[in-house]
Structures are given as structure tokens and as C-alpha cells.
C-alpha positions in Angstrom: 0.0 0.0 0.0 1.4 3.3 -0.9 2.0 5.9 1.6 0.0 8.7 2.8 -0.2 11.9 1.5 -0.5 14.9 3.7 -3.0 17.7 2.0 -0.2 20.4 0.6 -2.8 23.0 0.8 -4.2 22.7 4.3 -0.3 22.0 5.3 0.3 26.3 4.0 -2.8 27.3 6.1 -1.6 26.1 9.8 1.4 25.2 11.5 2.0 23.1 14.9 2.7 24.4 18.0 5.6 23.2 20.4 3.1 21.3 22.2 1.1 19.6 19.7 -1.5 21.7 18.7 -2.7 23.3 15.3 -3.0 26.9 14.9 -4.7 28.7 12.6 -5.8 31.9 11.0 -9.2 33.6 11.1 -11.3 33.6 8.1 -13.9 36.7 6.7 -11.0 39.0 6.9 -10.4 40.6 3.7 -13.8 39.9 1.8 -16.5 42.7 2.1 -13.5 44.3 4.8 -14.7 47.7 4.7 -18.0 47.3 6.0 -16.5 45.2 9.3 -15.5 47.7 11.9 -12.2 47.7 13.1 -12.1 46.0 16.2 -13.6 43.2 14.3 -10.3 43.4 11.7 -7.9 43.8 14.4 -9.5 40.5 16.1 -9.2 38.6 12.7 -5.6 39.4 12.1 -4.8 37.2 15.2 -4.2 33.4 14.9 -6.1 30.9 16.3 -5.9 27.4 17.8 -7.8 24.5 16.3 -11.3 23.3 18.5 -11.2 20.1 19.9 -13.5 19.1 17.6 -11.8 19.4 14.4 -8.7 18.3 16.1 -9.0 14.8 15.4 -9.9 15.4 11.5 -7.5 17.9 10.8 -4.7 15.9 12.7 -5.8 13.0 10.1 -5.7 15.4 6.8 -1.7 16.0 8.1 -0.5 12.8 8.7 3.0 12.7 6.4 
């Protein structure tokens, strides 16, 4: 059986933490970006951690 791939594309949009976990960035940040006020920008620019929830999938889409 051939080996895994990891998806190339997902592995651009996060990066792994010293500890394990996946961070990521915020989405609905430059679409329609002039009608968001700016605290709501300034909160977007920040990175995020993965939920729990998707941890599991995303962790699965990765796998080298």
C-alpha cells in the first residue's frame, strides 16, 4: 500500500505548536473588509488554535 499523502494545501494554512497543537488563522477578513469595523479586523488578524472538535480530522488530513 502506498504511503499517505499529507494535503499540501491545508499544510500552507496552519502550523503546529511546540506542544502539539494546530494553529490557525481567522477567516472573513479581507472579503467585504470595509463594511466590518475595526475592532472586528484587528481581532481577525490574530491566529487561532484548532477546536477540539476538528482536532482529530485535521490531525488526520496531516499525517506525512
Amino acid at each position: 500500500m502506498p504511503k499517505m499523502k499529507s494535503k499540501r494545501g491545508l499544510m500552507k494554512r496552519i502550523k503546529i505548536t511546540g506542544t502539539g497543537k494546530i494553529k490557525r488563522g481567522h477567516a472573513y477578513r479581507s472579503h467585504l473588509a470595509p463594511r466590518k469595523t475595526t475592532k472586528q479586523k484587528r481581532h481577525l488578524m490574530k491566529a487561532t488554535l484548532v477546536h477540539k472538535t476538528d482536532f482529530k480530522r485535521i490531525r488526520f488530513l496531516i499525517i506525512k
